[in-house]
N, C-alpha and C positions, 0 to 999 in steps of 0.2 A: 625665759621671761616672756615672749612672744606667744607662746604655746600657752602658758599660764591667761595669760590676757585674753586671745583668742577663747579657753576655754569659759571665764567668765563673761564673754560679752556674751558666745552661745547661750551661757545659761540667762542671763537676763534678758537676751529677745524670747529664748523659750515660755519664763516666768510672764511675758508680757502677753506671749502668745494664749497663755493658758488662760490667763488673766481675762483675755477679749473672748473666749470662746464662752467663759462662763457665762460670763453678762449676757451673751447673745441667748444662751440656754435659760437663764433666769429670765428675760423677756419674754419669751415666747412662751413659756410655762404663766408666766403671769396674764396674757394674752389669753389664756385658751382657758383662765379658772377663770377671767373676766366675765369670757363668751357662758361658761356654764353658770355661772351666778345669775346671769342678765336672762338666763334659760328660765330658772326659776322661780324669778317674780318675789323673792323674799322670802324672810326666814320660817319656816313654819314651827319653830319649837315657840318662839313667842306670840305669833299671831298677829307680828307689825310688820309693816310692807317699808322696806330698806329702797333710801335714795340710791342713785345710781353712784353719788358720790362713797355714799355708806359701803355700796356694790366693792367698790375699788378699793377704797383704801383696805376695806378687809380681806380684800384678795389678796392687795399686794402685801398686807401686813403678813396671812398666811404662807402665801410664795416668797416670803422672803424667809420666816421661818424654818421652813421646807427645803426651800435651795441650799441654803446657808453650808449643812455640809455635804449636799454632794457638790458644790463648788469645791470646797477645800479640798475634797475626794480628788478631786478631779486634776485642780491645781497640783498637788500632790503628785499623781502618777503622772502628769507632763511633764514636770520639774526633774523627774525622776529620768524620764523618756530622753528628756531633752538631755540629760549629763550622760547618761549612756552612749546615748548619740555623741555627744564631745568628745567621749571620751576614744570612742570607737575611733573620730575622725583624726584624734589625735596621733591615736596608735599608729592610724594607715600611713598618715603624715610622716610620721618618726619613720617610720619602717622606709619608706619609698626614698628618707633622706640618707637612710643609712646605706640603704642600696646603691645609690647614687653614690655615696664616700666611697663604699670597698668593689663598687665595678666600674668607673670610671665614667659611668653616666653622668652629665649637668644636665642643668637646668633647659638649655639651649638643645641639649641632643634630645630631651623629653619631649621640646617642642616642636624640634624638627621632625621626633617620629611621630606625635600628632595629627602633623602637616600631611606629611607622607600618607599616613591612614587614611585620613581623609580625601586625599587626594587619588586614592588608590579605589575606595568606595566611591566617588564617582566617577571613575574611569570604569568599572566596573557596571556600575547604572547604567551608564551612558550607551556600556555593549551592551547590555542585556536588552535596553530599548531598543537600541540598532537591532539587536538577533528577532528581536517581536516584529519589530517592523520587517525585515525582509522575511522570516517566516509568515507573514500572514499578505507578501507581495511572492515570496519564490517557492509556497508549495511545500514547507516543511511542516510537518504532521503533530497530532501530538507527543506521539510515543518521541518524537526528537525535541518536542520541548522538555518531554519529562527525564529524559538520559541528561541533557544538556543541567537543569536545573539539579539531578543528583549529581552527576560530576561537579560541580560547579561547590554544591554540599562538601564534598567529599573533599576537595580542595581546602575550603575553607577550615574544613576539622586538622586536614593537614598542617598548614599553615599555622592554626593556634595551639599544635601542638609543638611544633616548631618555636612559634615564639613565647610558648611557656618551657620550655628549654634552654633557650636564649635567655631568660630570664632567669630560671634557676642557675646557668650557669655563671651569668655575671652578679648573681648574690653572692656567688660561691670561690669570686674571681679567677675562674678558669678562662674567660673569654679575652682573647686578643684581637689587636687591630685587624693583624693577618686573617685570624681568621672572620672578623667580619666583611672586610674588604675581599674576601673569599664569596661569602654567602651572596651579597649583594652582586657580584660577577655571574656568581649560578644563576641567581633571580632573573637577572637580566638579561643572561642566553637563555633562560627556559621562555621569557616572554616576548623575545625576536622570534623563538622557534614558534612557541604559539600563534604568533601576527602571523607569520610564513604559511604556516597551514589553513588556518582561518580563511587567508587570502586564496589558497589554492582551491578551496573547499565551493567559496563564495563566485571566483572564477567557473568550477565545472557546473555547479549551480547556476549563473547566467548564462551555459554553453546550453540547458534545455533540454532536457528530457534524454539523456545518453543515458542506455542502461547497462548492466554487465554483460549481459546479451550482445549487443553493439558493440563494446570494447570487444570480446572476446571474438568476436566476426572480422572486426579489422584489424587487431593483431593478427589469425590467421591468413588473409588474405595479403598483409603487408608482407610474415615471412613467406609467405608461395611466391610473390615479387619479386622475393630479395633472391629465393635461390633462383629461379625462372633469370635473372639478367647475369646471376655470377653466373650460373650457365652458360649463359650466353656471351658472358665476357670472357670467361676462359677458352670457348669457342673462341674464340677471336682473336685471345692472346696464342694459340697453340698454333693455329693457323701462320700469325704473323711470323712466329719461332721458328716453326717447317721452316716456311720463306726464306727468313737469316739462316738459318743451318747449312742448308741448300748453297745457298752463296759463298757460306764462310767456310763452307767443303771442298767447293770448286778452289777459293784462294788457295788454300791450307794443301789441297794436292798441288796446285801449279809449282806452290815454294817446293813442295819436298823434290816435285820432279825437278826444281831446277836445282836442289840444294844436293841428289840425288847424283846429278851433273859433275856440279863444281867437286865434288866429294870424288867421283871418277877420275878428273883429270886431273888431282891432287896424289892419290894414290899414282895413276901411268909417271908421273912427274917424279915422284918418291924413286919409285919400280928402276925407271931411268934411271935415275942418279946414282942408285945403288949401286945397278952393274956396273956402272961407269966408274963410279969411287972404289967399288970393293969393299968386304964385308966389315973395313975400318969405320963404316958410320954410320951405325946402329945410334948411338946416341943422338945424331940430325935427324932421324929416321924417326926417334921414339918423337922428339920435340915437333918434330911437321905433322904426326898424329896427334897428338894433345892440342895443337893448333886446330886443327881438325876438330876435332870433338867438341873444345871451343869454339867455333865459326859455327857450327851443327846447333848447339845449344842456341844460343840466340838468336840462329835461324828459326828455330821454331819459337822461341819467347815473340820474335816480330811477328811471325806468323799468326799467334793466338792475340795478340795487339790488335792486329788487323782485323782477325775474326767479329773481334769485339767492337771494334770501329763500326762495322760495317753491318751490326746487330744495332746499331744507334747507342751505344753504351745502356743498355735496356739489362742487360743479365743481372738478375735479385738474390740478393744473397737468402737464406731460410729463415731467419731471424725476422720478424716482424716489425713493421715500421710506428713510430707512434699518432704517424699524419696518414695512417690507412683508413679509418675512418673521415676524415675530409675527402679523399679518395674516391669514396664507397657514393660519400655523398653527391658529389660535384657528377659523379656517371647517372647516379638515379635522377638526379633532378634533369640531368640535359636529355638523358631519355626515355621520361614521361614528357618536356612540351617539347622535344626534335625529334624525337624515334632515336632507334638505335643504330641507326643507319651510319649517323654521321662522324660519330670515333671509332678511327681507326684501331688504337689503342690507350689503353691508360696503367699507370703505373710509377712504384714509386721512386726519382731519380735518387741515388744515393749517395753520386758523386755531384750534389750540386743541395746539402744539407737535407735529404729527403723530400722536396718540394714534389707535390703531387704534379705529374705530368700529363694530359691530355692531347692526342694524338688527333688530328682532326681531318676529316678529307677538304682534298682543295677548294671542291665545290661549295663545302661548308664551313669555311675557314669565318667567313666575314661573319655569317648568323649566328655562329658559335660564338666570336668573340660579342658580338652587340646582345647576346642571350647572357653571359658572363658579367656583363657593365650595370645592365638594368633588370636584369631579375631579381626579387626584393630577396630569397634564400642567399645569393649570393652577391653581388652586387660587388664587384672588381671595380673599382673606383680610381685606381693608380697605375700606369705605364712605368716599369721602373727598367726595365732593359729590351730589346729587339736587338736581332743580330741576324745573319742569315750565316749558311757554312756551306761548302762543296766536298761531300760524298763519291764523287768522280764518277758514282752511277746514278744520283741526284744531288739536291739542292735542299737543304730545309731552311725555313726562317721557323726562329724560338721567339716566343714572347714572355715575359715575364709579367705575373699582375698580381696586386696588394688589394684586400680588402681593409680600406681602413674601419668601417663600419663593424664587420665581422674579425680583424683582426688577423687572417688568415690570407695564405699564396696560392698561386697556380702557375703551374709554366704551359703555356701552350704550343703544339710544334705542328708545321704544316710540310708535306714532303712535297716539291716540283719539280717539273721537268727541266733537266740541266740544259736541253738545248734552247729551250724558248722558256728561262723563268719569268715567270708572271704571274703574280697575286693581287688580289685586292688590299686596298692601304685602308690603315686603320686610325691616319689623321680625324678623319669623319667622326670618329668615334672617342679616342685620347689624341687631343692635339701635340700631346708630347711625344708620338711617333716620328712627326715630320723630319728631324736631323738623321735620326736613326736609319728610317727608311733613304733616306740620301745620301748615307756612307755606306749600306747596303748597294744599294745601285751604284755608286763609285766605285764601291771593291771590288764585287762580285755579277755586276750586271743584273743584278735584279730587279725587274721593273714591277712597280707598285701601281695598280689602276686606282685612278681616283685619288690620285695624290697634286694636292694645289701646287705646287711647284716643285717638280724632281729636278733634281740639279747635283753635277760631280761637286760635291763640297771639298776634299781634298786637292785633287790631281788637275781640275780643268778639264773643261768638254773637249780640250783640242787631244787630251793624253788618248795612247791606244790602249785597248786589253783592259783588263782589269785583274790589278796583282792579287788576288787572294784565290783565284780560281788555280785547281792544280797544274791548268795543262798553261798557265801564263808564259809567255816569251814576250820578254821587252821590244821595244820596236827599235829602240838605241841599244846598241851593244854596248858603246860606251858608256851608258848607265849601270 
């Protein structure tokens, strides 16, 4: 009934419309036989001269005449126009309702995707205004307005054919929730990815005139850097290794020659007892060998302990770390503004969760850490452990530091001399060193320069020694 109604009201604004167009046509044609009558001066078939009144009424008697059926004409093929029309509107009406019944469209989702369109067409204007304006501010050409504008084509063809798809498939009820709440996900990562690049794009664009030339000069000069300081630092690391070897060689023979000893006058001992007992005790004889071989055994297990000790716990397994690139980093930034001068070594600790380690000289202990705290690449903002250890043939104090900004660690290590340790404090810098470095010098005697108050916090300025050191001997026996 609705659709019936709607079509007749169509048709009788039509019939109205046709209605007004004639009259305006019969006007104007009565108008213009006026003007040529008033031309003429009167009728010449009689030879009598027509009032102006005479003029008009027989114009308009003749134009009306005359109009009479091209108005109907006319009315006619509007009338006709205008139901075709209805009927057209009707059709698309039904059609779009029935669509709506068997793909699960309303009225409300019709509206929302309207919304969206629209909203989508100016989000769309609004960049293309934006891409005019900084093309015609940042130097882009036309050949990149004209790529830009056929991609943009080329999209758009996509897109409707996409949602003449969408379309035919929800005539055809194929289309699911799923898979709309699918497409609308794609859309949405493809148009984060989009903003992501745009931004990058618009980024090297305000960076100013870099060409591929330029990139391609300092990528090559970056990788000559890169190998130029692994060079250099494997230099460095092979070096420090001699060093340990050398050391842990000298240990490694001292034990065998003493284990070499002990092993001698266990045998003379054996030899002894043997003649003495007689050849009834082979069986004590096998067991004080198997002794033997045991004591041997873990003679050497301490020995490679030791080795290791005395290497700083530094030996790398071949397996790859995945904090080797913060590694790589933390060495190139501190030796482009310190030189290379200043780490001794670096490397990655394994036994302490892989934390990149930095090995510093003593001289450079303090500029290294105040380069660590306030350089913007890294920027160590947190003190989370110091401790100091005795090596018997030196002294190290460890630091441990947190980037909260960056997210990332560092352990710092500084090696001193065991008889006169002394470092610079790094209260100055994280005042959460202060207790740290005070149970340091408690334990182990280590004096911190530049520390607002060193004090025994455990033991008391009156205690002697200090027990962590290896060579400690209480002053009370009875303790």
């Amino acid at each position: 009934m609705d659709e019936e109604k709607d079509l007749a009201q169509r048709k009788k604004e039509a019939a109205e419309r046709a209605r007004q167009i004639a009259r305006e046509r019969l006007a104007a044609k009565q108008a213009a036989e006026q003007a040529k009558s008033a031309a003429d001066h009167g009728d010449t078939s009689t030879g009598e001269l027509k009032t102006p009144s005479d003029l008009s009424t027989d114009s308009v008697t003749e134009g009306s005449d005359a109009a009479q059926p091209s108005s109907a004409e006319e009315l006619a093929a509007a009338k006709k126009r205008a139901a075709e029309e209805a009927r057209a509107k009707a059709a698309e009406l039904r059609r779009q309702r029935e669509a709506a019944a068997t793909g699960g469209a309303t009225e409300e989702d019709l509206a929302a995707a309207k919304r969206k369109a629209a909203e989508e067409a100016r989000a769309k204007a609004a960049e293309l205004r934006r891409q005019r304006e900084a093309a015609a501010t940042g130097g882009a050409t036309e050949e990149d307005l004209a790529a830009a504008k056929k991609k943009a084509a080329e999209e758009a063809r996509a897109k409707a054919a996409e949602l003449r798809r969408q379309r035919e498939a929800a005539a055809t009820g194929g289309t699911t929730e799923e898979d709309l709440a699918a497409a609308k996900k794609k859309a949405a990562e493809e148009a984060r990815a989009k903003a992501a690049e745009l931004r990058r794009q618009r980024e090297a664009a305000a960076a100013g005139g870099t060409t591929e030339e330029d990139l391609e000069l300092a990528k090559k000069k970056a990788a000559a850097a890169a190998k130029a300081k692994a060079a250099a630092l494997a230099k460095q690391k092979a070096a420090a290794a001699g060093s340990d070897d050398e050391l842990a060689k000298k240990k490694a023979a001292a034990a065998a020659k003493a284990k070499a000893a002990a092993a001698a006058k266990a045998r003379a001992a054996a030899m002894a007892k043997q003649q003495g007992d007689g050849a009834g005790d082979d069986d004590t004889a096998k067991q004080k060998a198997a002794a033997a071989a045991k004591a041997k055994a873990a003679a050497a297990a301490r020995a490679k302990a030791k080795a290791a000790g005395a290497r700083g716990g530094t030996e790398q397994p071949s397996s790859p770390s995945p904090n080797d690139p913060l590694l790589q980093k933390y060495v190139r930034v501190i030796e482009e503004h310190l030189g290379p001068d200043v780490l001794e070594d670096a490397y990655i600790n394994r036994l302490a969760k892989d934390v990149p380690t930095l090995v510093v000289n003593k001289e450079a202990y303090y500029k290294v850490a105040e380069f660590l705290k306030y350089n913007e690449q890294l920027r160590f903002d947190y003190l989370s452990e110091l401790h100091g250890t005795d090596f018997q043939t030196h002294m190290e104090v460890y630091v441990h530091l947190y980037s909260y900004p960056k997210r990332q660690p560092v352990a710092l290590k500084v090696k001193i001399d065991r008889d006169n340790p002394e470092i610079d404090s790094l209260v100055p810098l994280w005042p959460g060193a202060n207790w740290p470095e005070c149970e340091a010098y408690d334990l182990l005697g280590i004096r911190f320069r530049g520390h607002p108050n060193l004090i025994r916090i455990f033991l008391g300025e009156q205690w002697v020694g200090h027990p962590l050191r290896k060579d400690y001997e209480p002053y009370d026996a009875e303790v």
